[in-house]
C-alpha positions as CSV (number, residue, x, y, z in Angstrom):
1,X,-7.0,-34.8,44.2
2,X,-5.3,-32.3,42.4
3,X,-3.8,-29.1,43.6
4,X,-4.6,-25.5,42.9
5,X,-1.8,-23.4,42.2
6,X,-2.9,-19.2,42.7
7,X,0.0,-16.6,40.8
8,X,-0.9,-13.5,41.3
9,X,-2.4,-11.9,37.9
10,X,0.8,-9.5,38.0
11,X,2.8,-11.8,37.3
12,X,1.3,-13.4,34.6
13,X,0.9,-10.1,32.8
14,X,4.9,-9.4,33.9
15,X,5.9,-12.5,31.8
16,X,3.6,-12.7,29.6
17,X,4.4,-9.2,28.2
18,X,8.5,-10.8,27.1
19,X,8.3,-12.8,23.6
20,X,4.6,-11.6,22.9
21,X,4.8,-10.6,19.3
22,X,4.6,-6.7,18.4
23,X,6.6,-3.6,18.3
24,X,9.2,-2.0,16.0
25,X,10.5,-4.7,14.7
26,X,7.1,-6.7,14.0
27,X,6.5,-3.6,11.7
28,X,9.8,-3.4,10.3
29,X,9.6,-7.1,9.1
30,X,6.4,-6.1,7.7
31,X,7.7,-3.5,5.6
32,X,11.0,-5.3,4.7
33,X,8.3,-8.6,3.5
34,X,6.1,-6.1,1.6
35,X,8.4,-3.6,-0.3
36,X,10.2,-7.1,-1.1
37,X,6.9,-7.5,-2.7
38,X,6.4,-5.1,-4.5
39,X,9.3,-4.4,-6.6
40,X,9.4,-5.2,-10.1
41,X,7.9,-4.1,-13.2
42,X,3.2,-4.2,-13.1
43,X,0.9,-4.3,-15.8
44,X,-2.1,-2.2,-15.3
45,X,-5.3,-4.5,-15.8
46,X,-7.9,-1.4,-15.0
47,X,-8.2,1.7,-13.6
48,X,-11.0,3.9,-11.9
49,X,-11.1,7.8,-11.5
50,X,-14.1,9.4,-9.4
51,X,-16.0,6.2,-10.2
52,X,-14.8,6.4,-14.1
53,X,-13.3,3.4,-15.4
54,X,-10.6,4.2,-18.0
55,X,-11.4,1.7,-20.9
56,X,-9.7,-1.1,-20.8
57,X,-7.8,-0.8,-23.8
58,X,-6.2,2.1,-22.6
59,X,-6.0,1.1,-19.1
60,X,-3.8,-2.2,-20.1
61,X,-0.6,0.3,-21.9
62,X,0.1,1.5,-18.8
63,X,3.0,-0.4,-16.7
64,X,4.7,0.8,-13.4
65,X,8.2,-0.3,-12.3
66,X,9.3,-0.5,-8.5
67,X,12.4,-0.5,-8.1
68,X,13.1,0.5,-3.8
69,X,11.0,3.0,-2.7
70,X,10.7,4.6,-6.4
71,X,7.0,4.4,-8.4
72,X,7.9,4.9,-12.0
73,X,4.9,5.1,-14.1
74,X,5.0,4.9,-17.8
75,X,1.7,6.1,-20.1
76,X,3.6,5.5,-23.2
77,X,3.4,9.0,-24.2
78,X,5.4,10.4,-21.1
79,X,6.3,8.5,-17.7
80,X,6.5,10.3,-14.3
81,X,8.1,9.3,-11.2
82,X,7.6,9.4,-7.3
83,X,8.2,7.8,-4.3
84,X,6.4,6.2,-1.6
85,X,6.4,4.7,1.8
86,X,4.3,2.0,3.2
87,X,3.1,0.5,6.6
88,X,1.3,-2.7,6.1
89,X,0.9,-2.5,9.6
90,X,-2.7,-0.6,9.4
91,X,-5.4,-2.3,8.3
92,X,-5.9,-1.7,5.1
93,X,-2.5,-1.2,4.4
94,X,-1.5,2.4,4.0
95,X,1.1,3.8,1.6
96,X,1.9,7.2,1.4
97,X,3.0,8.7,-2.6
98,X,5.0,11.7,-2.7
99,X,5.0,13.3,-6.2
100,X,7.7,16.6,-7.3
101,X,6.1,19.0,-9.7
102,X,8.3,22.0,-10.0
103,X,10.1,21.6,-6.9
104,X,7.1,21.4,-5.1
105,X,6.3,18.0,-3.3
106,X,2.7,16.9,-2.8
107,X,2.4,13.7,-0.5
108,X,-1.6,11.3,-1.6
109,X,-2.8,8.9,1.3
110,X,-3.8,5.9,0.0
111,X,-4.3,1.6,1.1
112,X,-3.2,-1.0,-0.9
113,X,-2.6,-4.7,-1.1
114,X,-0.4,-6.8,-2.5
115,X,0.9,-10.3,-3.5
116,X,3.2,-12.4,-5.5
117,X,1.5,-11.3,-8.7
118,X,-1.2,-8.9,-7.8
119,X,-1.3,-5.0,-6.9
120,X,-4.0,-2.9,-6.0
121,X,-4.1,0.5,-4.6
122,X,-6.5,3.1,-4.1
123,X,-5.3,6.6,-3.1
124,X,-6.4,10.5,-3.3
125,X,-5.7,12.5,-6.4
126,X,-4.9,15.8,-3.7
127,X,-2.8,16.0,-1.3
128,X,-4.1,16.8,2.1
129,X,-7.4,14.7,1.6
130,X,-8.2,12.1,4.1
131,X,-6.8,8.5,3.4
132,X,-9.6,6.3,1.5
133,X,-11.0,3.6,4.1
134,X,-11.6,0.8,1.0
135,X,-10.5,0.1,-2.7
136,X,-13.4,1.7,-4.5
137,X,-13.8,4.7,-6.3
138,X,-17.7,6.7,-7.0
139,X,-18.3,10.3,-8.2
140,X,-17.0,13.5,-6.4
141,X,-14.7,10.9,-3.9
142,X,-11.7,12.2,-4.9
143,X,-9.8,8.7,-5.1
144,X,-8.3,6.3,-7.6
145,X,-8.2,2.9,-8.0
146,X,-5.7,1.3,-9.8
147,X,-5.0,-2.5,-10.6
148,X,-2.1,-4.2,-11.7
149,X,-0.6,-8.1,-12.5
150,X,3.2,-8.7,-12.4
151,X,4.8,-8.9,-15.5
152,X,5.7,-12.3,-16.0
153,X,9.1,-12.9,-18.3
C-alpha cells in the first residue's frame, strides 16, 4: 500500500517559483545571443515597400553592415546610418530603429528574425506608427520588408 503524501499548494508554488526560468536576465541572454547574431556585413536578397517589390536586380546592390548596435546601410549611391535596439523577448521579435536627419531623431517599430545566415525584418517607414504584427507588406500599410543572407567570405 502506498502512502499519500498532502503539501499544501503554497508551498509548491513557494519553491517552485526559485530556478524557474524568466526575468531580466532570461532577456538579457536573449539579447546578448541575438545581437551576437546579427552582426556582420548582409546581402539584401529582396525588398517590399507598401506591397511593392523593388526589382530584384536592384534589390541585391544593397548590403547592410552591423557592427554593435549600429545599422549601416549602403545603396551604392549614398549609405546612411542608424541605430537600433532589440528584444527577442516578444513574439515576433521586436527591434526598434532610430534614424538622425538633421539633428532630428525619428525611432520605426518593427519585428524581425534572425539566424546564422539569414535576416528578415519588417518595420514602419514613420515614426510613431504602430509596430507591424507579421513580415509582410500590402498597399497603404505603411511597412517594409526587407530580406537579407550573410555575406559569406
Amino acid at each position: 500500500m502506498r502512502k499519500l503524501i498532502v503539501v499544501p499548494i503554497t508551498c509548491v508554488l513557494f519553491v517552485g517559483g526559485f530556478g524557474a526560468p524568466g526575468g531580466a536576465d532570461d532577456k538579457e541572454d536573449a539579447i546578448k545571443a541575438d545581437m551576437k547574431l546579427l552582426q556582420g556585413v548582409w546581402l539584401m536578397q529582396s525588398f517590399e515597400s507598401n506591397g511593392n517589390p523593388l526589382p530584384a536586380e536592384q534589390a541585391q546592390k544593397i548590403k547592410v553592415t552591423v557592427k554593435g548596435d549600429k545599422y549601416m546601410v549602403d545603396l551604392g549611391e549614398r549609405k546612411f546610418e542608424a541605430t537600433f535596439t532589440i528584444d527577442p523577448t516578444k513574439k515576433p521579435k521586436a527591434i526598434d530603429v532610430t534614424m538622425t536627419l538633421n539633428e532630428e531623431k525619428a525611432v520605426t517599430l518593427g519585428i524581425y528574425e534572425v539566424s546564422k545566415n539569414a535576416f528578415k525584418i519588417c518595420r514602419t517607414m514613420e515614426a510613431g506608427a504602430e509596430r507591424p504584427k507579421e513580415f509582410s507588406t500590402k498597399e497603404g500599410s505603411g511597412t517594409v520588408l526587407a530580406v537579407y543572407k550573410r555575406e559569406q567570405k
